[in-house]
PyMOL Python script that loads the backbone (N, CA, C, O; Angstrom):
from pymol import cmd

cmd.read_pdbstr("""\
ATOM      1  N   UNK A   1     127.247 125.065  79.756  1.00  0.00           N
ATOM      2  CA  UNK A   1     126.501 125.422  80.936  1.00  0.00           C
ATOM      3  C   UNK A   1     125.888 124.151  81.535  1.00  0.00           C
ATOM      4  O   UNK A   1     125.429 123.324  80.748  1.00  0.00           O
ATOM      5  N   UNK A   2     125.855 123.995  82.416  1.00  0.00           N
ATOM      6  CA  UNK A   2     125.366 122.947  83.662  1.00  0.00           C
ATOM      7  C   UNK A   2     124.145 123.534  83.841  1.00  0.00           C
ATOM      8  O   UNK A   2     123.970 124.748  83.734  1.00  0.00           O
ATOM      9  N   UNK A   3     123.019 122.491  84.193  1.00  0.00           N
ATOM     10  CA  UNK A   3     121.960 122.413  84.809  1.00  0.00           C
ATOM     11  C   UNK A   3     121.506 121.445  85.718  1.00  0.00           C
ATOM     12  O   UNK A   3     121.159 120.449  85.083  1.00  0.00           O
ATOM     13  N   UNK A   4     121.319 121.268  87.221  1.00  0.00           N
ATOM     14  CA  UNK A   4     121.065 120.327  87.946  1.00  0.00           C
ATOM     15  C   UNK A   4     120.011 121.067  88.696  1.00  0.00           C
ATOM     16  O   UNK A   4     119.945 122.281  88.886  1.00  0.00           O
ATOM     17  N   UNK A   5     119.226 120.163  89.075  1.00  0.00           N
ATOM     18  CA  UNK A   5     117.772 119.891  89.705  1.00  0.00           C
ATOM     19  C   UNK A   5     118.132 120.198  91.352  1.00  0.00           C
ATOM     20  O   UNK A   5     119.002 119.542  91.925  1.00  0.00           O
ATOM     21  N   UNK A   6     117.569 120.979  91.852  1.00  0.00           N
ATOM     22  CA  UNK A   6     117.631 120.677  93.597  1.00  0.00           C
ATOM     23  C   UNK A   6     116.238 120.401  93.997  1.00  0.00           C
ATOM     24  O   UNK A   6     115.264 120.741  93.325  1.00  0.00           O
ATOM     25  N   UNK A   7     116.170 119.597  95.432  1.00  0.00           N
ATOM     26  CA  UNK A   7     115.250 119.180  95.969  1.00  0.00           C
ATOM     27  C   UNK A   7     115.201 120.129  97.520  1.00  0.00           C
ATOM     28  O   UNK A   7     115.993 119.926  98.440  1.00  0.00           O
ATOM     29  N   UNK A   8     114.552 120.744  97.538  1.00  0.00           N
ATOM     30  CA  UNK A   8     114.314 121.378  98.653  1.00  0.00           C
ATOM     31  C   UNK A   8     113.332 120.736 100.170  1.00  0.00           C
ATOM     32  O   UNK A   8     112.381 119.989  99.940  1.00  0.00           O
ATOM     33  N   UNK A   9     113.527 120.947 101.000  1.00  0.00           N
ATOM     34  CA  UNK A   9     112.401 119.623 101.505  1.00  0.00           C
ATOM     35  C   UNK A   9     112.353 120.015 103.356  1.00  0.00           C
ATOM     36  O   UNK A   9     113.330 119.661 104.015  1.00  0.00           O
ATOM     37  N   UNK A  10     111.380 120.618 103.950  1.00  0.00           N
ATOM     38  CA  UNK A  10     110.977 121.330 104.907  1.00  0.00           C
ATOM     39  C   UNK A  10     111.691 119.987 106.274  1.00  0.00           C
ATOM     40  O   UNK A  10     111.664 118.756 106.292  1.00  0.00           O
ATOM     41  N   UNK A  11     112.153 120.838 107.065  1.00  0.00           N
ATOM     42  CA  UNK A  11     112.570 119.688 108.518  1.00  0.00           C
ATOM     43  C   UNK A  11     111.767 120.198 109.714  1.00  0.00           C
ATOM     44  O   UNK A  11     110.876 121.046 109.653  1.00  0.00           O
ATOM     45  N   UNK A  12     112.225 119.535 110.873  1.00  0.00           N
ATOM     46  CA  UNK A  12     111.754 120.392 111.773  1.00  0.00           C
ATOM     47  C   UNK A  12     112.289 121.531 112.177  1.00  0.00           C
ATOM     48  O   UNK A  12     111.721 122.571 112.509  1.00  0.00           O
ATOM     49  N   UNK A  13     113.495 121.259 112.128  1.00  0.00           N
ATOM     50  CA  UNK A  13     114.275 122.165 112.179  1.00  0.00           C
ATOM     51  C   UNK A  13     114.299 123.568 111.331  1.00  0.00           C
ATOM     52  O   UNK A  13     114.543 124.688 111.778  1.00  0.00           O
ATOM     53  N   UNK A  14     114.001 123.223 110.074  1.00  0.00           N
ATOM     54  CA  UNK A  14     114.356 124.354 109.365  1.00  0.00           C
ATOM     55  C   UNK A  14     114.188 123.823 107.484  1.00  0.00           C
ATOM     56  O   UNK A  14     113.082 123.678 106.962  1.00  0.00           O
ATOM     57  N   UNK A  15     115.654 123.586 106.651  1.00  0.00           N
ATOM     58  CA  UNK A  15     115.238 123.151 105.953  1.00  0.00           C
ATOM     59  C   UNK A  15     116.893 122.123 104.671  1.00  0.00           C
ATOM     60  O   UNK A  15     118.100 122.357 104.626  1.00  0.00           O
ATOM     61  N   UNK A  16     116.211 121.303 104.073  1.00  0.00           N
ATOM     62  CA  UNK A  16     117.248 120.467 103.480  1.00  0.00           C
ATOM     63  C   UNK A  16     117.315 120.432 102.298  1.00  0.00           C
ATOM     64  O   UNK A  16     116.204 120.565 101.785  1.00  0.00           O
ATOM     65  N   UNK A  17     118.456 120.261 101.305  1.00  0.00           N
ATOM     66  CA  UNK A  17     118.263 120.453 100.173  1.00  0.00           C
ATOM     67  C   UNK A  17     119.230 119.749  99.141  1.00  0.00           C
ATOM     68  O   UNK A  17     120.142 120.552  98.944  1.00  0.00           O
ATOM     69  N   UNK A  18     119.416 118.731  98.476  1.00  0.00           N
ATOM     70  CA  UNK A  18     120.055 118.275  97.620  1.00  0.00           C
ATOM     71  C   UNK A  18     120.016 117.942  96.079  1.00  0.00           C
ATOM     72  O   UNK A  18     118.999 118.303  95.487  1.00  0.00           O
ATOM     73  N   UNK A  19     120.777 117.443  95.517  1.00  0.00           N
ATOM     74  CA  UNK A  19     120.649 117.295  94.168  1.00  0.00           C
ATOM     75  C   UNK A  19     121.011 116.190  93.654  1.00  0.00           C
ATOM     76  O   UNK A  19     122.165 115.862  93.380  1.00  0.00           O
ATOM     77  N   UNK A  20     119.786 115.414  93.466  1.00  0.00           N
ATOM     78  CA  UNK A  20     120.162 114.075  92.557  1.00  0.00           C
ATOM     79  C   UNK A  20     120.926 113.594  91.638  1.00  0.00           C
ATOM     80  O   UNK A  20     120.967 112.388  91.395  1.00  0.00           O
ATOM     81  N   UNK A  21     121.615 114.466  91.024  1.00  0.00           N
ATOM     82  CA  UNK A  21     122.436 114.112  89.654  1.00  0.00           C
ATOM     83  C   UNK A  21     124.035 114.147  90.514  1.00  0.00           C
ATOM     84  O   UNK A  21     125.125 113.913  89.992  1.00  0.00           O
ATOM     85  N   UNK A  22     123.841 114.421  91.601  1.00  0.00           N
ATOM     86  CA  UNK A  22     125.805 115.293  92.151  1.00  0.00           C
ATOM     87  C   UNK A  22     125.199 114.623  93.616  1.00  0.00           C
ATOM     88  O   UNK A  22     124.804 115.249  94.599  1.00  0.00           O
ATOM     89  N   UNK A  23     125.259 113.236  93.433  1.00  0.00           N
ATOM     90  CA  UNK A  23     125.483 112.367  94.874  1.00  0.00           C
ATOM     91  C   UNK A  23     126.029 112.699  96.050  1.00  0.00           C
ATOM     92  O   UNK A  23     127.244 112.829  95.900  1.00  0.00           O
ATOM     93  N   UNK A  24     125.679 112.899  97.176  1.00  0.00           N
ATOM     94  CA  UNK A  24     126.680 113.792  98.055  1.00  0.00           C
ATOM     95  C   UNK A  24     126.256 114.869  98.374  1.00  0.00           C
ATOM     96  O   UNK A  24     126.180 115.003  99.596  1.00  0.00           O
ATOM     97  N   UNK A  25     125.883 115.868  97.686  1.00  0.00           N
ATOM     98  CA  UNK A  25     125.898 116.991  97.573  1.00  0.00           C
ATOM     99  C   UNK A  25     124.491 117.499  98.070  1.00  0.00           C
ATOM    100  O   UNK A  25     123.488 117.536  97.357  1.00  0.00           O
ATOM    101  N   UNK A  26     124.567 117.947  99.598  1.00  0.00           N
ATOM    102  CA  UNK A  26     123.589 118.256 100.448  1.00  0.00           C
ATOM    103  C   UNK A  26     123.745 119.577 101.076  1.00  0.00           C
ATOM    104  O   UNK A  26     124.885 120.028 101.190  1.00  0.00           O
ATOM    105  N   UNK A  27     122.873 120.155 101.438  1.00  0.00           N
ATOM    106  CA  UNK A  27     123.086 121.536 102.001  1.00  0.00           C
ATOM    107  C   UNK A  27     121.613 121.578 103.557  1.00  0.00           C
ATOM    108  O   UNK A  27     120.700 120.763 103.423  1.00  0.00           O
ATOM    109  N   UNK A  28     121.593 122.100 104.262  1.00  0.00           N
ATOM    110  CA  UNK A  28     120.750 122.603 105.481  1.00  0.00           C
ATOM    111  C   UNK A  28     121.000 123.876 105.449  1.00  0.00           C
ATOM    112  O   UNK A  28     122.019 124.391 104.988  1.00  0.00           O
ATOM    113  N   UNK A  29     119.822 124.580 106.073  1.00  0.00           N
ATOM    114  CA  UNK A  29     119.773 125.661 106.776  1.00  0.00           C
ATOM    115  C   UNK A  29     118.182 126.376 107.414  1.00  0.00           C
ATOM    116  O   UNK A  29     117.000 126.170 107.141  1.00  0.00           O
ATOM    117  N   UNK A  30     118.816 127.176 108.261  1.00  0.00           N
ATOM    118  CA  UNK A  30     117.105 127.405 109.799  1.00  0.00           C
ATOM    119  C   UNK A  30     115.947 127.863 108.634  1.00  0.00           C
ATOM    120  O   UNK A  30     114.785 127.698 109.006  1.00  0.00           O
ATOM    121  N   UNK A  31     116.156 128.482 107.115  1.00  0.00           N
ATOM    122  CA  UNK A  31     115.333 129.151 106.462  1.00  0.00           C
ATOM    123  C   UNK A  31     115.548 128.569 105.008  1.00  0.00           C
ATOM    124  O   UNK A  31     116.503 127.906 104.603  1.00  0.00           O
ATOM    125  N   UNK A  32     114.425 128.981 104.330  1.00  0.00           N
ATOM    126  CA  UNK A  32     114.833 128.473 102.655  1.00  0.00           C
ATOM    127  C   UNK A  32     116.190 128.372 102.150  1.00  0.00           C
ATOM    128  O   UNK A  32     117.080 127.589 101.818  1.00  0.00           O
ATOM    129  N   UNK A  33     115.678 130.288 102.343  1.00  0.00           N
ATOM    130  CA  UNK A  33     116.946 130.880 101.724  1.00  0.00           C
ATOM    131  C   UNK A  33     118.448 131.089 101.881  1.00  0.00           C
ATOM    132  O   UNK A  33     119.367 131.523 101.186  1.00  0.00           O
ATOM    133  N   UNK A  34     118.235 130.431 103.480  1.00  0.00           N
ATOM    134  CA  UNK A  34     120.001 130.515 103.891  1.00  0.00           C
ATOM    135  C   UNK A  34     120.488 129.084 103.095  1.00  0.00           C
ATOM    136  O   UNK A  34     121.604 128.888 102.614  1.00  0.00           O
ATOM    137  N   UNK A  35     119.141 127.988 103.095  1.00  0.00           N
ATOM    138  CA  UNK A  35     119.834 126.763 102.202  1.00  0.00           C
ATOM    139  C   UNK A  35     119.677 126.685 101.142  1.00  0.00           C
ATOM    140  O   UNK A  35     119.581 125.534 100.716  1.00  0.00           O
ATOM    141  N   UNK A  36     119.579 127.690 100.260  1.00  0.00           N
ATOM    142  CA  UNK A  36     119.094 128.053  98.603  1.00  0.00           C
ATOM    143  C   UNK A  36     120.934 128.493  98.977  1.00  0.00           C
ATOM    144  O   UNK A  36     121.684 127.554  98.708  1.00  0.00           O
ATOM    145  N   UNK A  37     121.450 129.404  99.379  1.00  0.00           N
ATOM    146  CA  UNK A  37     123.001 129.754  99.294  1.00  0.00           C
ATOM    147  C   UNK A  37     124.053 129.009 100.022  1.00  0.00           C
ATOM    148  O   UNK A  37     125.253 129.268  99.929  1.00  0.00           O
ATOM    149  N   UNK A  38     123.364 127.743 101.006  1.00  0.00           N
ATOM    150  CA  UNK A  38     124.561 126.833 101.080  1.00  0.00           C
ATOM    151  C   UNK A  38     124.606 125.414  99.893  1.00  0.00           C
ATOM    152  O   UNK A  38     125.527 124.720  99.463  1.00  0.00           O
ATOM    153  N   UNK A  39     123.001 125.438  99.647  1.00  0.00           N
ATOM    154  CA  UNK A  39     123.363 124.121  98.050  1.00  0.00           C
ATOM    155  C   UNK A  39     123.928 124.864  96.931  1.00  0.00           C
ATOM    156  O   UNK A  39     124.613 124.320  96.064  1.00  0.00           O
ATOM    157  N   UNK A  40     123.662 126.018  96.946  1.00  0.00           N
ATOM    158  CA  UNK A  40     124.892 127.065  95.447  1.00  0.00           C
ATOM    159  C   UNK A  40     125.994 126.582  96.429  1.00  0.00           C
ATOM    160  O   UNK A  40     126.132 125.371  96.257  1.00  0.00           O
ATOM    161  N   UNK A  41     126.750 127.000  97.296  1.00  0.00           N
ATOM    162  CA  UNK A  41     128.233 126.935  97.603  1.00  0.00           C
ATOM    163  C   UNK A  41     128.407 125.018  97.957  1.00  0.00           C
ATOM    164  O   UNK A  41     129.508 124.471  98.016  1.00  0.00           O
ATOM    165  N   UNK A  42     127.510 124.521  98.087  1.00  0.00           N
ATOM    166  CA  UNK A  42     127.740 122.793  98.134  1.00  0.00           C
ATOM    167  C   UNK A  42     128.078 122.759  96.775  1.00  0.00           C
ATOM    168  O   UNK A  42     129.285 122.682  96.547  1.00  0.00           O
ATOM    169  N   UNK A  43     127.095 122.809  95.528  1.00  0.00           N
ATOM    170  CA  UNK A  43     127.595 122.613  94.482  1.00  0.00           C
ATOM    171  C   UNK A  43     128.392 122.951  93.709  1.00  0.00           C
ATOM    172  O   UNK A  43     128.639 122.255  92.724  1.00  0.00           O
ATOM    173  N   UNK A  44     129.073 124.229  93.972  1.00  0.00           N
ATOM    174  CA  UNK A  44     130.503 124.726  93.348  1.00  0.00           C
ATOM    175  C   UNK A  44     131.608 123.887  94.108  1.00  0.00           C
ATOM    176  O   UNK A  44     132.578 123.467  93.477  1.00  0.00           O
ATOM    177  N   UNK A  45     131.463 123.634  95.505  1.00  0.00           N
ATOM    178  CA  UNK A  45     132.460 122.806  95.872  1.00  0.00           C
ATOM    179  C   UNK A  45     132.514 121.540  95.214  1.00  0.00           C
ATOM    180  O   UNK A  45     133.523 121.370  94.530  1.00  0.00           O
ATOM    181  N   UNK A  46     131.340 120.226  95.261  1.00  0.00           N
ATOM    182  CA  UNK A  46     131.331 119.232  94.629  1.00  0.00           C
ATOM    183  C   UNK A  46     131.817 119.727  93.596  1.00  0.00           C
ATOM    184  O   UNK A  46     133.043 119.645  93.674  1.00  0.00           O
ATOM    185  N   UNK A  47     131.449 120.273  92.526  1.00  0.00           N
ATOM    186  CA  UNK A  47     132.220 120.044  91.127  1.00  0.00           C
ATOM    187  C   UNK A  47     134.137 120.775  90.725  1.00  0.00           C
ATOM    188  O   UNK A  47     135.011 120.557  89.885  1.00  0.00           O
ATOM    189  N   UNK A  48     133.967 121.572  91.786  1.00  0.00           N
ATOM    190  CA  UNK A  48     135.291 122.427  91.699  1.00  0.00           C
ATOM    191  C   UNK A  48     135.929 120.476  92.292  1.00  0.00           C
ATOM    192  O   UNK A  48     136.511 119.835  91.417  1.00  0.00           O
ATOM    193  N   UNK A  49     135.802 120.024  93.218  1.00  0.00           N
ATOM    194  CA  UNK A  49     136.278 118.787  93.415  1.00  0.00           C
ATOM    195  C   UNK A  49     136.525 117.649  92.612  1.00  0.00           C
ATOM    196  O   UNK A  49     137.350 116.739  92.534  1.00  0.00           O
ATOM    197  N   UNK A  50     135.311 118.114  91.942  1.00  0.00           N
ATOM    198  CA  UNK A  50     135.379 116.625  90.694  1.00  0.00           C
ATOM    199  C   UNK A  50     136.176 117.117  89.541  1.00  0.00           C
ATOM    200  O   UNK A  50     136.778 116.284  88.864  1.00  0.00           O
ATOM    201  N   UNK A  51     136.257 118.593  89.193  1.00  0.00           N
ATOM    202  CA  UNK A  51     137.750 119.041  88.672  1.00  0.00           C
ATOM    203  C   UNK A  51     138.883 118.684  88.548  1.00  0.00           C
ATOM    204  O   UNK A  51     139.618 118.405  87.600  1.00  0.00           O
ATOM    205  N   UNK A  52     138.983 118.726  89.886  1.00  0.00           N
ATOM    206  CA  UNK A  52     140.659 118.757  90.337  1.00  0.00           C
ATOM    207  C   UNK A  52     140.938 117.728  90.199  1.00  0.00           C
ATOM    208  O   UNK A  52     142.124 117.728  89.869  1.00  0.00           O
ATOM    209  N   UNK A  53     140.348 116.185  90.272  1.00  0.00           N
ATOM    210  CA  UNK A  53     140.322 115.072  90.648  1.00  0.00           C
ATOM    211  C   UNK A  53     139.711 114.483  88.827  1.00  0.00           C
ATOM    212  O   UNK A  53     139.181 113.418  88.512  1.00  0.00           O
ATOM    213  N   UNK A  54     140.063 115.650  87.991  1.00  0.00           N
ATOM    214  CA  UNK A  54     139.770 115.046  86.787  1.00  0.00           C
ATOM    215  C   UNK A  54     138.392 114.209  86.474  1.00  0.00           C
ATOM    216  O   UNK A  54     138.414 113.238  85.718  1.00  0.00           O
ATOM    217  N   UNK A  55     137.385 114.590  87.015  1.00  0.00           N
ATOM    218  CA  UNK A  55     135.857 113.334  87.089  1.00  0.00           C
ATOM    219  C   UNK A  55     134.980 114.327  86.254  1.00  0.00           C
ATOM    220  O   UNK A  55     134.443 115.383  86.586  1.00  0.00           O
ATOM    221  N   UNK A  56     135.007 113.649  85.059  1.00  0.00           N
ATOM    222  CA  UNK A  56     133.444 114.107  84.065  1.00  0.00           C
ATOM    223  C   UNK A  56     132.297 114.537  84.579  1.00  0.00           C
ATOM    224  O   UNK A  56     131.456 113.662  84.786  1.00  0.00           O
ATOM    225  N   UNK A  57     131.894 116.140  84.968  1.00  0.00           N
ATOM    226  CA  UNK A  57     130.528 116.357  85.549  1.00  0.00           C
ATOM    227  C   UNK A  57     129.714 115.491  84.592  1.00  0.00           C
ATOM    228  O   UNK A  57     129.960 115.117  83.445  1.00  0.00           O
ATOM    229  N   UNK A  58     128.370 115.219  85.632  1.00  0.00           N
ATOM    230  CA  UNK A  58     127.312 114.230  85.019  1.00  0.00           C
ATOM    231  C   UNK A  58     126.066 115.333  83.995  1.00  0.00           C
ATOM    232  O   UNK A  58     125.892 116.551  84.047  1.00  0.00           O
ATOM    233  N   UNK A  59     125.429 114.332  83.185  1.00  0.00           N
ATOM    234  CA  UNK A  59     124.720 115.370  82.654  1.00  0.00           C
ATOM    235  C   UNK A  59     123.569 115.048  83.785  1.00  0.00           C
ATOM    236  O   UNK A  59     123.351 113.995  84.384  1.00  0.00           O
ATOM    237  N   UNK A  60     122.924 116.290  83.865  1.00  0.00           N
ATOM    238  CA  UNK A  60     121.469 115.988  84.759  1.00  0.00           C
ATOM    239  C   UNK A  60     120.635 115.089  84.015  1.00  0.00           C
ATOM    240  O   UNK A  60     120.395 115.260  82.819  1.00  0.00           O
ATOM    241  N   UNK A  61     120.085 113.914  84.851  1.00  0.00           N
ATOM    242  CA  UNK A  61     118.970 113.247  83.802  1.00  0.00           C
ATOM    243  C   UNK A  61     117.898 113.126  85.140  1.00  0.00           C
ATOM    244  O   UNK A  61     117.431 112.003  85.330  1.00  0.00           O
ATOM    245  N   UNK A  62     117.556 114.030  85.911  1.00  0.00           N
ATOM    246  CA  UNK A  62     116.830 113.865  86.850  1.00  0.00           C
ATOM    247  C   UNK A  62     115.978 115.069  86.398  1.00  0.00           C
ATOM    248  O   UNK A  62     116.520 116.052  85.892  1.00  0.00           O
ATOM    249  N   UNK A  63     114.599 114.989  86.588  1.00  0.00           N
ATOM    250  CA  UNK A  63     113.623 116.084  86.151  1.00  0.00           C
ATOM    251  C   UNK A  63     111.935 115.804  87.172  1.00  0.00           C
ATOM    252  O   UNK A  63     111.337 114.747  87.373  1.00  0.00           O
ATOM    253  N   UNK A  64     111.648 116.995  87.552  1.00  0.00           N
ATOM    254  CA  UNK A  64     110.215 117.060  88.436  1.00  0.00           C
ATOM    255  C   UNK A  64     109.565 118.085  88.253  1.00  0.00           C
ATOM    256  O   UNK A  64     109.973 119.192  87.902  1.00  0.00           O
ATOM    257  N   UNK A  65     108.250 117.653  88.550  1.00  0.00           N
ATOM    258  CA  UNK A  65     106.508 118.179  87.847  1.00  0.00           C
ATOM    259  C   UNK A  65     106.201 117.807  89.476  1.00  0.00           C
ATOM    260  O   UNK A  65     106.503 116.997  90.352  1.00  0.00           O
ATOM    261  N   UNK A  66     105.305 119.107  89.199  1.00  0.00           N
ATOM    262  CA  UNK A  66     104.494 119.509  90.543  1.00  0.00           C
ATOM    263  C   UNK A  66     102.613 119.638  90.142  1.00  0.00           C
ATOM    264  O   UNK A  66     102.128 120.493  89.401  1.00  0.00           O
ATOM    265  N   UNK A  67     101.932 118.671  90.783  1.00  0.00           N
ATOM    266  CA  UNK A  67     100.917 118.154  90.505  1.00  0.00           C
ATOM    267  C   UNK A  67     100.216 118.612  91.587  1.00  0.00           C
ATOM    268  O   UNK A  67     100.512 118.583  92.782  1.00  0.00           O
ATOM    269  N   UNK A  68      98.983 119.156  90.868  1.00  0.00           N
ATOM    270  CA  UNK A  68      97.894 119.562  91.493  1.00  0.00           C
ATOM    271  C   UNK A  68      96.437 119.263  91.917  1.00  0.00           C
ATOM    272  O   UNK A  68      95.485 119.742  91.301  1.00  0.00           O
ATOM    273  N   UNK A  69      96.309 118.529  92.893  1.00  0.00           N
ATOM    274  CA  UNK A  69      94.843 117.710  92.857  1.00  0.00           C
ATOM    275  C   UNK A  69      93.724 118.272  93.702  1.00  0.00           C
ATOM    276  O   UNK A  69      93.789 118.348  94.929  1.00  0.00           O
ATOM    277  N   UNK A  70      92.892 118.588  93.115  1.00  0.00           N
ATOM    278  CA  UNK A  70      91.532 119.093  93.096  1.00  0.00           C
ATOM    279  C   UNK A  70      90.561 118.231  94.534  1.00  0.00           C
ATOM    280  O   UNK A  70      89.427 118.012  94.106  1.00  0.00           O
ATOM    281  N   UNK A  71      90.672 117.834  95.695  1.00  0.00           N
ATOM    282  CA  UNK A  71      89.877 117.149  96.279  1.00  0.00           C
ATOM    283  C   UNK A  71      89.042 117.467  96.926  1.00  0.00           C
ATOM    284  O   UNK A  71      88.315 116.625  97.454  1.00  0.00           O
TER     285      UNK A  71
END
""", "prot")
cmd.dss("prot")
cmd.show_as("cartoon", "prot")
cmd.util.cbc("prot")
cmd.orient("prot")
C-alpha cells in the first residue's frame, strides 16, 4: 500500500493541490472537493505512468504538523 502526503492550498480562484513525493503531480479545482477528486485521478495517472514506463514508485518521505499558536 502507498501513502503520499497532499498539500492543499486556497487560490483566488478556487483551489490547488499537490504532492511532494510524485513531482508533477498537481491537481486545481473552483472547490476543495472537486480538487480532493482531481489529485485522486492526478495520482492514479502519475503512477499508472510510472508503471508502464517501468519507474520504482517513491516511498513518501515527506510528512506535516499543523501548529497552533495562542496570540
Amino acid at each position: 500500500m502507498l501513502k503520499y502526503l497532499i498539500i492543499f492550498e486556497k487560490t483566488e480562484t478556487g483551489f490547488s493541490a499537490y504532492v511532494p513525493d510524485l513531482p508533477g503531480c498537481i491537481a486545481t479545482g473552483k472547490t476543495k472537493t472537486i480538487t480532493e477528486k482531481n489529485i485522486l485521478v492526478a495520482i492514479r495517472f502519475h503512477l499508472d505512468g510510472m508503471k508502464a514506463e517501468n519507474i520504482k514508485f517513491p516511498l513518501s518521505t515527506t510528512d506535516a504538523e499543523t501548529f497552533v499558536f495562542a496570540i
